[in-house]
C-alpha positions as CSV (number, residue, x, y, z in Angstrom):
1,X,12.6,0.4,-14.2
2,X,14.1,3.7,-13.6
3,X,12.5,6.2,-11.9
4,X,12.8,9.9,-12.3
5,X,12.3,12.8,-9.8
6,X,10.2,15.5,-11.8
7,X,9.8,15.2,-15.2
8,X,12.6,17.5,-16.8
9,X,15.0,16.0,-19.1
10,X,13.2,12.7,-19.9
11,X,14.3,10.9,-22.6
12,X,11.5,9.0,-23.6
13,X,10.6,6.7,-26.9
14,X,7.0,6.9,-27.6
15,X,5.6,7.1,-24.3
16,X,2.7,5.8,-23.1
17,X,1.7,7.2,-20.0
18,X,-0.8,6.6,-17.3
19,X,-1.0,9.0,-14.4
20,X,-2.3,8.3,-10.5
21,X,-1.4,7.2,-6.8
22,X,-1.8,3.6,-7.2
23,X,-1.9,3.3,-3.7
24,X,-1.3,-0.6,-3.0
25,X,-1.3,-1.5,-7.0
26,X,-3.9,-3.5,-6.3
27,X,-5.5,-5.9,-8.8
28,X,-7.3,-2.6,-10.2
29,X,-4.4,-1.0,-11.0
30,X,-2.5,-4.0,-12.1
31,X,-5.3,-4.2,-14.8
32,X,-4.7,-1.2,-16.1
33,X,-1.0,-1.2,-15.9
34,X,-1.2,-4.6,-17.9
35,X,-2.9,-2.1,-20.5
36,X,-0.8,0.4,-20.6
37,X,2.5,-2.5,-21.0
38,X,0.5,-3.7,-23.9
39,X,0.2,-0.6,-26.1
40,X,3.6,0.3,-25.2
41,X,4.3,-2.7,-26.9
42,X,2.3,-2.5,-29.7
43,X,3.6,0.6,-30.6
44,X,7.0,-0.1,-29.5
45,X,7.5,2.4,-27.0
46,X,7.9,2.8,-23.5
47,X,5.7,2.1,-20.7
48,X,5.5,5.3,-18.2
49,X,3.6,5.8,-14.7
50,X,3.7,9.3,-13.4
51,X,2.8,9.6,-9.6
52,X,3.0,12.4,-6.9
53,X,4.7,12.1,-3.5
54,X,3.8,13.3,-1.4
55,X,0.2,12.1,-1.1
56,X,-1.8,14.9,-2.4
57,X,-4.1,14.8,1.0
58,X,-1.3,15.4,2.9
59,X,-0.5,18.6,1.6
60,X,-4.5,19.9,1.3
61,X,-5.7,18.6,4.1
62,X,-5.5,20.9,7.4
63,X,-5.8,17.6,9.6
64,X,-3.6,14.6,8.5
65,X,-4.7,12.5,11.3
66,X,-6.6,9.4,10.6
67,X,-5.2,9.3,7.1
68,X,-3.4,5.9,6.1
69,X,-2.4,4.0,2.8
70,X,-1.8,0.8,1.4
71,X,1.8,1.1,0.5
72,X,4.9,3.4,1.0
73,X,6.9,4.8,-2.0
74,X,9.2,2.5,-1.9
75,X,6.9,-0.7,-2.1
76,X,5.0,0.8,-4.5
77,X,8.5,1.3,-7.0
78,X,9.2,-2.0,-5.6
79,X,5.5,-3.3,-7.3
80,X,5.8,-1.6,-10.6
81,X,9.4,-3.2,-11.2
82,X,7.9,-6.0,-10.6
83,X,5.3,-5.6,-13.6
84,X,7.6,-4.5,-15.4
85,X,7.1,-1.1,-15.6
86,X,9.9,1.1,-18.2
87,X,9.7,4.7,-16.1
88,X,8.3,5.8,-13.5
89,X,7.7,9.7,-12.6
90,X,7.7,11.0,-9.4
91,X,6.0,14.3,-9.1
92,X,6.2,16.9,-6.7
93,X,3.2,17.4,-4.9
94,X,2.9,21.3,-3.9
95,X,-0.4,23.7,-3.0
96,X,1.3,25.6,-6.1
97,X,0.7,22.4,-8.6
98,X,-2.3,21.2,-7.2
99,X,-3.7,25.1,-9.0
100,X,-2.6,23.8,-12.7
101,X,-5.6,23.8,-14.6
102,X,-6.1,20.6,-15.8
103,X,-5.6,21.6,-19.6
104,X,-2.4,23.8,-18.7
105,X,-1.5,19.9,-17.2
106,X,-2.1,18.0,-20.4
107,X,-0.6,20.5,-22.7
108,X,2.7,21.6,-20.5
109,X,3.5,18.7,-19.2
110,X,2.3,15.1,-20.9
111,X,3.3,16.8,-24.2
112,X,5.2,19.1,-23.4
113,X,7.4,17.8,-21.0
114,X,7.4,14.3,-21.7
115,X,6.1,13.8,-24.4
116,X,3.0,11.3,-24.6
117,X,1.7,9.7,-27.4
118,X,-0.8,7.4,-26.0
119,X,-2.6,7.9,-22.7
120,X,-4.2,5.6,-20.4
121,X,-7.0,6.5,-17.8
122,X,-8.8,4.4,-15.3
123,X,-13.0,5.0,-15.2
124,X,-12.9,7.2,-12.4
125,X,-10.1,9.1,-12.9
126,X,-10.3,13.3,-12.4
127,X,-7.0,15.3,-12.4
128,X,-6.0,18.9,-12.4
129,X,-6.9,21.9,-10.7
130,X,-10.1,20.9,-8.1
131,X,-10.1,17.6,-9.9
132,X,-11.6,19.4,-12.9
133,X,-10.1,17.2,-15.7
134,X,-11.9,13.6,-16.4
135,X,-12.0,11.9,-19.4
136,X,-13.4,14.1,-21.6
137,X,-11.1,16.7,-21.0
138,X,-8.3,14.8,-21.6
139,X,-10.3,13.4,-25.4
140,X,-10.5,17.2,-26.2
141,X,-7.0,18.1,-25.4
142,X,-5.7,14.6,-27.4
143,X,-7.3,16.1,-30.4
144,X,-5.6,19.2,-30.7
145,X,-2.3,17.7,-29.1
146,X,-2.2,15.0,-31.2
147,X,-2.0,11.8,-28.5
148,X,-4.8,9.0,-28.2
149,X,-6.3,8.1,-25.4
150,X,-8.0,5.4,-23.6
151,X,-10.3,4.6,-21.0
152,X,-10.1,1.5,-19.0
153,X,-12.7,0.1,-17.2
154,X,-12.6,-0.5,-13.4
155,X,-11.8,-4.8,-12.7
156,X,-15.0,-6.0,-11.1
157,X,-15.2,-9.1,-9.0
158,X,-18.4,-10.3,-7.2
159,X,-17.9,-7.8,-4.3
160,X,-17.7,-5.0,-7.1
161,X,-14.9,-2.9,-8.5
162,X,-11.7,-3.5,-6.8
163,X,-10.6,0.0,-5.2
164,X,-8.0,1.0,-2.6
165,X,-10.3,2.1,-0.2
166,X,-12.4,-0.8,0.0
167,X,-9.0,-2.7,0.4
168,X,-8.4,0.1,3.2
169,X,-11.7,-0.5,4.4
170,X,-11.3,-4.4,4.9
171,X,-8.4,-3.9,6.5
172,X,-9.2,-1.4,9.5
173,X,-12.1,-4.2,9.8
174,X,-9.0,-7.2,9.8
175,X,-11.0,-8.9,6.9
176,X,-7.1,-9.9,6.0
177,X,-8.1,-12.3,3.1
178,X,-10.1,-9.7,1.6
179,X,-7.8,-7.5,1.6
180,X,-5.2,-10.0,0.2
181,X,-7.2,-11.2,-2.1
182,X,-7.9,-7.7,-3.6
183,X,-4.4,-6.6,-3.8
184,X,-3.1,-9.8,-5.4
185,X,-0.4,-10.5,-2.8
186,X,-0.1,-10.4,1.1
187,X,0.0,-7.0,3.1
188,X,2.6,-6.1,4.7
189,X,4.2,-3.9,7.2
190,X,7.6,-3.2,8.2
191,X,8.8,-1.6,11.3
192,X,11.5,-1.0,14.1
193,X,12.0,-3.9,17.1
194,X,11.6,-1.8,20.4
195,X,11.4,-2.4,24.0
196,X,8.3,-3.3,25.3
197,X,6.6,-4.6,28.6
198,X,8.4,-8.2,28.7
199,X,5.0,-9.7,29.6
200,X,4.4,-12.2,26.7
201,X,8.4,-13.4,27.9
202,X,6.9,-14.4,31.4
203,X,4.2,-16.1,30.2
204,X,6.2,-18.5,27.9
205,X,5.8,-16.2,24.1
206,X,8.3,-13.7,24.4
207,X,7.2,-10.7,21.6
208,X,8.5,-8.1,19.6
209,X,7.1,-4.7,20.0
210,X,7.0,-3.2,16.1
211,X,7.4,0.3,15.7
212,X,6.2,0.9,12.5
213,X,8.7,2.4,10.0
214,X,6.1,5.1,8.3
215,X,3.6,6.5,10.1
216,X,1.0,7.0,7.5
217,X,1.2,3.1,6.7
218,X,-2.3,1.6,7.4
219,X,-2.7,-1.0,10.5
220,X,-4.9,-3.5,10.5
221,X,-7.3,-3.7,12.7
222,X,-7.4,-5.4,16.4
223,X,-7.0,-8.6,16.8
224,X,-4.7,-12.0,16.5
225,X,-3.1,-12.8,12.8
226,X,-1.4,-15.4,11.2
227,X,1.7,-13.8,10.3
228,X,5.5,-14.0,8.4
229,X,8.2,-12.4,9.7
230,X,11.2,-11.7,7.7
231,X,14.4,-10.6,9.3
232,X,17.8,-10.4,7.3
233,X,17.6,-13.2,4.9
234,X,15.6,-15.4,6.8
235,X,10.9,-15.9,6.8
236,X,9.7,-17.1,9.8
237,X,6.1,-18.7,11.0
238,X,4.6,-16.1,13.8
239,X,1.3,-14.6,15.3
240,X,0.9,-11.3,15.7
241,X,-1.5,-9.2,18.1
242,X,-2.6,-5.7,17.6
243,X,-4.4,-4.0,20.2
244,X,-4.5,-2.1,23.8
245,X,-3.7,-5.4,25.6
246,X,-6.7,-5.2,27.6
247,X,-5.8,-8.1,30.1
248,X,-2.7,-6.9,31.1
249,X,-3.8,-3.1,30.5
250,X,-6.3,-1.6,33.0
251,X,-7.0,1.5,31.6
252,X,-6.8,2.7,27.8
253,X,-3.1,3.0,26.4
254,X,-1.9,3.2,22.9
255,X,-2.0,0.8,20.3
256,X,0.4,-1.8,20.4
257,X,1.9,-4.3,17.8
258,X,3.6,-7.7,18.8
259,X,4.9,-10.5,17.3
260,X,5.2,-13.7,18.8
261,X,8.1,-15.6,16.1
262,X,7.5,-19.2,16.3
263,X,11.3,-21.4,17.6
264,X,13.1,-17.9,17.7
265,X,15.3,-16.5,20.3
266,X,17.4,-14.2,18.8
267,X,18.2,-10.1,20.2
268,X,16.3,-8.6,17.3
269,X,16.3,-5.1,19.4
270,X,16.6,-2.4,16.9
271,X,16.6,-4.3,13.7
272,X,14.0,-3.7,11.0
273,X,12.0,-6.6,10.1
274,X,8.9,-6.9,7.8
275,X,5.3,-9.1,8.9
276,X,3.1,-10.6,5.9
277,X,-0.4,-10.5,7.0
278,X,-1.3,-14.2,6.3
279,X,-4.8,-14.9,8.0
280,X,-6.9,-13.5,11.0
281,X,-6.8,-15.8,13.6
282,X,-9.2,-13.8,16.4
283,X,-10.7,-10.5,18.0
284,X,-8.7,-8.8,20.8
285,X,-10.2,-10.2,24.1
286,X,-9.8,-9.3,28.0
287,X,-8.9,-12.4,30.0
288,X,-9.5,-12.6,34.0
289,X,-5.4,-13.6,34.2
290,X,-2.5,-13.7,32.2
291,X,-2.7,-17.5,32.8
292,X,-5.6,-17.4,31.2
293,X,-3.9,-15.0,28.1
294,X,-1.0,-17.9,27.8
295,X,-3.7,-20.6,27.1
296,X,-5.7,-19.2,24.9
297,X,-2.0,-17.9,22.9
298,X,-1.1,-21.5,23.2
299,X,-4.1,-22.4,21.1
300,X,-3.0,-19.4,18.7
301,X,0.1,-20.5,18.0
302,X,-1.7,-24.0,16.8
303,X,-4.7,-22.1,15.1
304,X,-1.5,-20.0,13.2
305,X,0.6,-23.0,12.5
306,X,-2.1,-25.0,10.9
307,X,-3.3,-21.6,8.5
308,X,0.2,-21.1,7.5
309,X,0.3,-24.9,6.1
């Protein structure tokens, strides 16, 4: 896949484009994406995604707190590689673009700048200037532009349409197998090993605090998981706890994240290292003493090892 900054220059063969955040490429997306590798194919050209970074909330929203997503820039090139994917376009997000009317936006740039010939949108999708354009637009603009386009409809299972912020949803809730499930492949998170108290050391399961690499990276929500940790080369068995500690904690602090790495013993201070949500194992819970805690962690680590087979 190669991926272009802007969309200047491109030197494209018949492509077929589809445009949006694909935050997590999710089984949603991946249905569409399958659609848009398809035509490309049938009409032997090649396979383009055009996204925007940064997120376009972050740059119109006044407050950024409390906003999270599924998956980073990188992971998300890293997931459309992986389907195989020809091009993808990265997109300046600026207050400026965000005022392109959305038919200045079909006509300037997907033919004028790169060039479409067949366009794929999902069944929700609105673009352009206070999300003005929706499918319709784009039909009108097709016909004196001379492109088709197609409309895809959203990938339903029993729980409905698969979307990122139910998956977002499920995931502040710790409904980890949900979430999983929905995206087609485990969540993950990576982060930075810091200092931390040394308390899960003195009770027998020494952790590592995770500072988490980007900040607008969703966590999940409190509670004990089944986890993989990979560091280097090597995936390791763990459980991981996210929460204010409340045993050890007497008043409210910040939100912690610690991973407990099952036979390990290594100094992985400073190192970045990446966790695979596997299963939820339990809710946070205040103990009356930390001999209590290294019990009830005892029974963790068995609850973990027998989830992660």
């Amino acid at each position: 896949m190669i991926v272009h900054q802007g969309y200047s220059n491109l030197r494209l063969i018949n492509p077929v484009v589809t445009l949006g955040i694909f935050d997590g490429v999710h089984l949603g997306h991946r249905f569409l994406l399958d659609c848009l590798i398809d035509r490309a194919r049938e009409i032997r050209g090649d396979s383009v995604v055009i996204t925007f970074q940064p997120h376009p909330r972050l740059v119109l929203e006044s407050n950024t707190r409390g906003i999270s997503f599924l998956s980073t820039m990188e992971e998300k090139k890293h997931l459309l590689k992986k389907m195989g994917i020809d091009h993808l376009v990265i997109i300046r997000f600026t207050r400026s673009f965000s005022r392109i009317r959305a038919c200045d936006f079909v006509e300037k740039i997907l033919v004028g700048e790169i060039g479409t010939k067949y366009l794929i949108l999902g069944h929700d999708h609105h673009f352009g200037h206070q999300a003005e354009g929706d499918y319709r637009t784009i039909e009108n603009c097709a016909v004196s532009s001379g492109f088709m386009v197609e409309q895809v409809k959203g990938f339903k299972t029993t729980e409905g349409i698969i979307s990122s912020s139910m998956i977002r949803e499920a995931l502040l809730k710790g409904k980890i197998d949900d979430a999983n499930r929905w995206l087609g492949y485990d969540f993950s998170l990576k982060g930075i090993v810091v200092e931390g108290k040394k308390i899960g050391r003195k009770i027998g399961y020494p952790t590592a605090n995770i500072m988490p690499c980007d900040k607008f990276k969703i966590i999940p929500g409190d509670g004990v998981y089944a986890v993989e940790v990979k560091a280097g080369k090597k995936k390791m068995p763990g459980m991981l706890s996210i929460g204010n500690n409340p045993t050890v904690n007497k008043t409210a602090v910040k939100r912690s994240i610690e991973v407990n790495i099952f036979n390990f013993s290594k100094d992985i201070y400073g190192k970045k290292i990446e966790i695979l949500f596997r299963h939820r194992i339990r809710n946070e819970r205040k103990f009356d003493s930390t001999e209590q805690l290294a019990r009830q962690m005892e029974n963790d680590r068995d609850r973990a090892i027998e989830l992660l087979g």
